[in-house]
N, C-alpha and C positions, 0 to 999 in steps of 0.2 A: 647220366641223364642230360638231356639237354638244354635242359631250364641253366642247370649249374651250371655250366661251360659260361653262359653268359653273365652270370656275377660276375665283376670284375675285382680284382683287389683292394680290399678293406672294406668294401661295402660289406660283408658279411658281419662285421660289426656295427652297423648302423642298424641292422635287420632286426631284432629285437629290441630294441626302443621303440623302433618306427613301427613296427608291427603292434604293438600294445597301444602306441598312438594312435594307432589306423582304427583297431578292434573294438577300444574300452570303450569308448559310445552304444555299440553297438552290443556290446555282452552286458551294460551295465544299465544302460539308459542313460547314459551321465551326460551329455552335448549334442548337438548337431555340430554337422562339420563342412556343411554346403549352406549358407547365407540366402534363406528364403526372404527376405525383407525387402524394401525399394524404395530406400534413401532417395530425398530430396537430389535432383539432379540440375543444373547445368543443360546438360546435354542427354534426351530422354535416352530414361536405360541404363547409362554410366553409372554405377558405383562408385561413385568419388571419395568412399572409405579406404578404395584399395588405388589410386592416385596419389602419388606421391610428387609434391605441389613442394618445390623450392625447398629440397630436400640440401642442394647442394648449398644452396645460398642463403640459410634458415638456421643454423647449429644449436644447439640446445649447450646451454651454461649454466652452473649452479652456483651461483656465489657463498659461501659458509663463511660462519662467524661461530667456530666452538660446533656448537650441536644446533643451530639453528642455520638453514639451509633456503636459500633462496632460489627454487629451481624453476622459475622462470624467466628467467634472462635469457637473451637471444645473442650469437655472434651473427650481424644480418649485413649482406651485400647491400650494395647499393643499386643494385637493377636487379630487383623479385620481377619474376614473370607475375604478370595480372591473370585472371580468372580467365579473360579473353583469351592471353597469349596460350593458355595451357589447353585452353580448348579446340584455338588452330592444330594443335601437335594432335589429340584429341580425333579429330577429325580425318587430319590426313592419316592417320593408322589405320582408319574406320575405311577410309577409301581405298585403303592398297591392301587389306588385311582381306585376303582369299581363303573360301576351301571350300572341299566339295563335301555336301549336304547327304542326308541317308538318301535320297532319290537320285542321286549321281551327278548332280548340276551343281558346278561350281558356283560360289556363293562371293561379297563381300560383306563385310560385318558393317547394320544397320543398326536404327536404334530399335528397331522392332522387332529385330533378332534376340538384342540383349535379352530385351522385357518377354519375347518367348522360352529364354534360355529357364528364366525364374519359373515360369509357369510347369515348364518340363520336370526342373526341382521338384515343385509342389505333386507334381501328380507321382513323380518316382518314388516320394516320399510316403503316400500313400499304402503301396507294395507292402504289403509286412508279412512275416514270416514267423516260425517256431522260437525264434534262437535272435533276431532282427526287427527292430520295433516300426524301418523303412527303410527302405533304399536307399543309401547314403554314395552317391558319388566320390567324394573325397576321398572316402574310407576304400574305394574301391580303388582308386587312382593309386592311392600309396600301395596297396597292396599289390598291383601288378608291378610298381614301379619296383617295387624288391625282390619281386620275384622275376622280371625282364632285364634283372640289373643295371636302373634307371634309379639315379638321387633324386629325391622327389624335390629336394631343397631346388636343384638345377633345371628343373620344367623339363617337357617332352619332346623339345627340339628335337633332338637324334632318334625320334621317330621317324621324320621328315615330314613328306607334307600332309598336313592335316587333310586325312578322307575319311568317312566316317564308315567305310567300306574294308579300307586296311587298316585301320584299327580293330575291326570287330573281327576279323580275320587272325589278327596276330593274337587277340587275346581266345578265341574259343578253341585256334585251331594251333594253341602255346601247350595246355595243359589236358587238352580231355577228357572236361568235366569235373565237375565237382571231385573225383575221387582223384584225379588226378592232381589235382590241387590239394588234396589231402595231403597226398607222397609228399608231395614235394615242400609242402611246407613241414613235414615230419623230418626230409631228409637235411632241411635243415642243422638238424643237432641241436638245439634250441629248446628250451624249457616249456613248452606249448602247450598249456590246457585242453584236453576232449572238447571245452565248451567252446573254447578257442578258434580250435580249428573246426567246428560245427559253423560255428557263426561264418568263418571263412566262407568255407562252403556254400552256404544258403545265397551269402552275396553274390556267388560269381552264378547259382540257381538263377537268380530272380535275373542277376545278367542275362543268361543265356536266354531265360522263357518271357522276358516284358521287353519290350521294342522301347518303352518308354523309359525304362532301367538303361538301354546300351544308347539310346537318346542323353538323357542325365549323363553319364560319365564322356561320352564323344564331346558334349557340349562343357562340362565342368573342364576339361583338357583345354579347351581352345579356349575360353575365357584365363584360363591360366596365361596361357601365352599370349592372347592379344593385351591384357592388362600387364606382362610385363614390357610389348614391344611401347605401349603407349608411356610406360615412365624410363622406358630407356631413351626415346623420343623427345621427352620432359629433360631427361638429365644431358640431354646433348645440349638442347636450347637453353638452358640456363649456361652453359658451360660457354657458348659461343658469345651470348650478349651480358654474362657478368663482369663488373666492373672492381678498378680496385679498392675504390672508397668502403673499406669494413668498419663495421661498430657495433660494439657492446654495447646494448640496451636493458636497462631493467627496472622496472616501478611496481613492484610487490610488496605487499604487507603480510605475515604469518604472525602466529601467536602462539605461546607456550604456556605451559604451569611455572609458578618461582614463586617465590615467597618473597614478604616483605619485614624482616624482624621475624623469622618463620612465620607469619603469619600468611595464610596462602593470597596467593594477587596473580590477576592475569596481565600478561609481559606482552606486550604487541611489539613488531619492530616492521618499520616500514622503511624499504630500500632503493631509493632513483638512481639511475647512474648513466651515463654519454659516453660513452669513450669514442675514439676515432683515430682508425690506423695514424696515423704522420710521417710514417718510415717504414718502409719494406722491407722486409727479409728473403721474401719469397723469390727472388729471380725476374723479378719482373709480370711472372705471373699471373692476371687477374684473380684467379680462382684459389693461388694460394693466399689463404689470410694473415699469413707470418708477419708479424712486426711488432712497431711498438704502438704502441696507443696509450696515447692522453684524454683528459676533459675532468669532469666533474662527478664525484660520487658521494650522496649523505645517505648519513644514517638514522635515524629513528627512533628512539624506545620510551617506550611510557607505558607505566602499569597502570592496571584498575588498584587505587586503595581502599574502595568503599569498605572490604571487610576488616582492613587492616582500621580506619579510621572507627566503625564502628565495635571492635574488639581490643581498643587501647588498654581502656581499662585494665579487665581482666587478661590481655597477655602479654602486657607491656608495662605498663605503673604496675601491676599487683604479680606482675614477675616475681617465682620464688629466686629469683637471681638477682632482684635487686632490695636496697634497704625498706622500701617503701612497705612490701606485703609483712614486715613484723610490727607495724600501726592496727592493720586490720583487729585484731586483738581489741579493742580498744576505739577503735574509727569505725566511721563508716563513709565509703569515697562514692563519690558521683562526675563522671566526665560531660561537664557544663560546653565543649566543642561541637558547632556544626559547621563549621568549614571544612569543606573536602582537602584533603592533602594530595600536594602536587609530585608525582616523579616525572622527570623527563630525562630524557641524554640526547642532545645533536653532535654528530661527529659529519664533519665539513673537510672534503677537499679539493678545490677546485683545481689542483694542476696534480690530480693525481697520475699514475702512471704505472704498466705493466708492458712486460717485453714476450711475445709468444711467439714460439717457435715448433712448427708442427709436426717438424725431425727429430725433436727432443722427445715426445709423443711415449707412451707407452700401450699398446694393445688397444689404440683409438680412441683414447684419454690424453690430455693434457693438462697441468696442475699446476697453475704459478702460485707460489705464497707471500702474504705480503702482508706489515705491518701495520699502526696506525697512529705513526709515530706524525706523521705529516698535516692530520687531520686536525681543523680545529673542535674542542672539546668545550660544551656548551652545556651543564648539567646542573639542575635543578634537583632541589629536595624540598618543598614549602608545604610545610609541618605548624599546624598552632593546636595545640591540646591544654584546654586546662580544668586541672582535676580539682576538686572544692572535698574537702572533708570535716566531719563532723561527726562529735562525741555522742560513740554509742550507748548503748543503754541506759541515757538523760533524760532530762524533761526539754531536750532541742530535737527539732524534728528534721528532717532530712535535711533539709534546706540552713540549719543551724541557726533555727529558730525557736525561742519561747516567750508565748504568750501568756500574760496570768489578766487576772481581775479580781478585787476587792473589794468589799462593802464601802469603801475610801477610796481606791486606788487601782490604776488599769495602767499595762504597759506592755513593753517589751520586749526582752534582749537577742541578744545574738554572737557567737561563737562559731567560726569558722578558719578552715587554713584551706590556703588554696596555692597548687602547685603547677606553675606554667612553663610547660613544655616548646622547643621547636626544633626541625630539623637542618642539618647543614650536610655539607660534600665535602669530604675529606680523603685526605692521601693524591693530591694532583688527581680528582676527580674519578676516583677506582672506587672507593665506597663512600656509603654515609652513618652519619650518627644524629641523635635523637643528645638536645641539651635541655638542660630544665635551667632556664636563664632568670628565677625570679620563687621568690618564695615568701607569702604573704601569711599574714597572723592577724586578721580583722574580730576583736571582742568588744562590742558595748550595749547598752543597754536608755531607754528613756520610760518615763512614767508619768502619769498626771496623776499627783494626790492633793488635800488642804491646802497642801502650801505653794501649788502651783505647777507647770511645767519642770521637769526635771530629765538631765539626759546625762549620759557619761559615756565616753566611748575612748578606748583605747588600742590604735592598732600600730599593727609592727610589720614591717617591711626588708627585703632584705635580696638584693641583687647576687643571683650566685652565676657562675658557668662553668660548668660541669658536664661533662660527658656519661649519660649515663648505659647507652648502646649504644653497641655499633653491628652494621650489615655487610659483610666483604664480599659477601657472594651475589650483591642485588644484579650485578654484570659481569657475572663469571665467565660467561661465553664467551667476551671479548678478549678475554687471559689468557683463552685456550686454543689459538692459532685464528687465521683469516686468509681464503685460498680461493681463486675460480678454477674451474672444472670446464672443460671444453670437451665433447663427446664429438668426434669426427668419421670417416672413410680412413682405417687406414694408406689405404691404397688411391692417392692423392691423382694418379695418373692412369686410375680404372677404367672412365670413359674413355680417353686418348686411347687407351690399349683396345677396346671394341671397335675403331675406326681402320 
């Protein structure tokens, strides 16, 4: 047949994928695949979702620490085109961008064509069938495009020039109707559902019998192509007035789950950093960004301990891991702290420094790792807990208190131990621990009877320091490598190759 002659080699293996991309919408309900909306614009009309604005001079970086990921960081030139500038390019494509129209008159593309393109959508959308819930252009596009042996990845250039007269040509007078489209997606070889190639069918139906169907895909094609001559136009103009001054920017904060003495706490880390090429790798290049770069990078972290301060008690003093919870027997404890407790970590380095080289590069990745060994480390644990205990099942009441009264005589006493906790930063600032630095013994009592005022009190005091937990994993993430990620073009000399 003839259709086959013009697959070219290996496309027969994209045909099933892209075929089942084309369909599922359409056999399933599951998306639309033509963009009926109309984004704020710039320029009326423009879809400025599918403009690609300082793509070349814009890089996407992720900065990681362990499992926490900072992925908005920018690699950014130093001459971004402005809104303006992208809109002169804009423009001039709009002015030289021809074709000839269903009425035979060559056309250039307006903003009023755009916003007709949309309306055309809407009404093809409309169209519905047995098997097709509307006329989906896209869905149609691909589908000829595998069957005319056309990558739909690579647009419809090698159609030539857009007429909306040789296109409907090529396609009604390619297959011979619906049933001929049948065959040929049958002769295929390809695992093709009846419902499959029903829905086929109906599409290239509603093609051949609605003006506003072969409207919708003549128009869906050439929006293809003007939106990609308009950011091939973009990627030249950055390419021409980029400069060499590059830098790594980043001011993100994310947050994670961790614990604090297992107790759970939310871990915030907030990430600034400058860097600025200083030295070139790149050949002189403006557009290669290879080098080294320095400036300044800090780091961040501080947890919420509201639960951990308010769950000391019970999962820290009455720890069955520590000696304290074999009193309870016997006691009964109450944590007398409302001072919030402080975590923080700052890691500082102002001559920090990475060398990138975008030859070194894997699959349009690049991955420098780097330690923090350089940084200054600024970390804080400020912990005051103190737990008051008192004998249970007495005549002292919470508070390790009793009150009596006499026919003669009214007093007093009191019996209490009270146990004072705080936290420190240990091992060169990699974890912390919890000390109970003081350990008090307060018993006395006073009375008035006959004989007068009467008081006795005897208490006991006693300085200890002791470790009584520790947390190794409050910053595990920093243990566990620190790396930037630079997502690139492979193909550094792609534009230069279109000229």
């Amino acid at each position: 047949m003839i259709w086959m002659r013009k697959i070219r080699p290996g496309l027969r293996r994209l045909v099933s994928g892209a075929l089942a991309l084309a369909l599922a919408a359409h056999v399933f309900g599951a998306f639309p695949l033509v963009s009926l909306g109309a984004p704020t614009s710039r320029i009326e009309g423009v879809d400025y979702t599918r403009i690609k604005e300082n793509e070349q001079l814009k890089l996407p970086v992720t900065i990681g620490f362990g499992e926490v990921n900072f992925d908005r960081a920018e690699l950014v030139n130093g001459k971004t085109l402005t809104p303006e500038e992208v809109d002169e390019e804009i423009r001039r494509v709009m002015n030289a961008f021809t074709f000839v129209d269903f009425d035979g008159v060559s056309q250039v593309m307006t903003s009023g064509r755009l916003n007709y393109m949309k309306d055309v959508y809407r009404r093809a959308a409309s169209v519905k069938g047995d098997y097709v819930k509307g006329f989906d252009a896209a869905a149609m596009a691909r589908l000829m495009g595998m069957l005319l042996g056309f990558d739909p990845a690579k647009g419809w250039s090698e159609l030539g020039v857009f007429a909306a007269g040789k296109l409907n040509d090529i396609i009604l007078g390619f297959l011979g109707g619906p049933i001929g489209l049948a065959n040929a997606l049958a002769s295929l070889g390809l695992s093709i559902s009846t419902q499959v190639i029903d829905s086929a069918g109906e599409l290239f139906r509603m093609y051949e019998q609605n003006l506003v169907c072969r409207e919708a895909l003549f128009y869906y094609l050439l929006e293809e192509q003007f939106y990609q001559r308009c950011n091939d136009a973009i990627a030249d103009r950055e390419r021409r007035e980029g400069s060499d001054d590059w830098k790594i920017k980043c001011n993100q904060m994310v947050w994670k789950n961790s614990t604090v003495f297992d107790v759970a706490s939310q871990q915030y880390w907030q990430l600034t950093c400058d860097l600025t090429k200083d030295f070139d790798y790149g050949g002189g290049d403006p557009m290669d960004w290879s080098g080294r770069y320095t400036g300044t990078m800090k780091l961040d972290i501080w947890n919420d301990c509201s639960t951990f301060d308010e769950t000391f008690l019970d999962n820290v003093f009455l720890s069955k891991k520590l000696a304290f919870y074999a009193l309870t027997s016997a006691m009964l404890f109450k944590d007398q702290t409302d001072t919030p407790t402080k975590l923080t970590k700052s890691l500082t380095d102002g001559q920090f420094e990475i060398h990138l080289d975008r030859s070194n590069g894997i699959g349009g990745e690049l991955t420098w790792y780097f330690d923090l060994k350089g940084f200054r480390d600024e970390s804080q644990f400020l912990m005051s807990h103190k737990v008051v205990g008192t004998i249970k099942n007495s005549v002292f009441d919470e508070q390790g208190i009793f009150r009596f009264s006499t026919s003669n005589a009214y007093g007093e006493a009191d019996a209490a131990w009270q146990f004072l906790f705080n936290g420190v930063v240990e091992s060169g600032n990699k974890s912390i621990g919890i000390m109970e630095y003081e350990y008090d013994t307060k018993v006395g009592a006073w009375a008035v009877t006959p004989a007068g005022f009467q008081v006795g009190r005897g208490d006991g005091g006693e300085d200890v320091s002791w470790s009584i937990m520790r947390d190794h994993d409050v910053w595990k993430d920093l243990k566990n490598g620190s790396s930037i990620e630079i997502k690139y073009d492979t193909d550094v000399n792609a534009a230069k190759k279109k000229e």
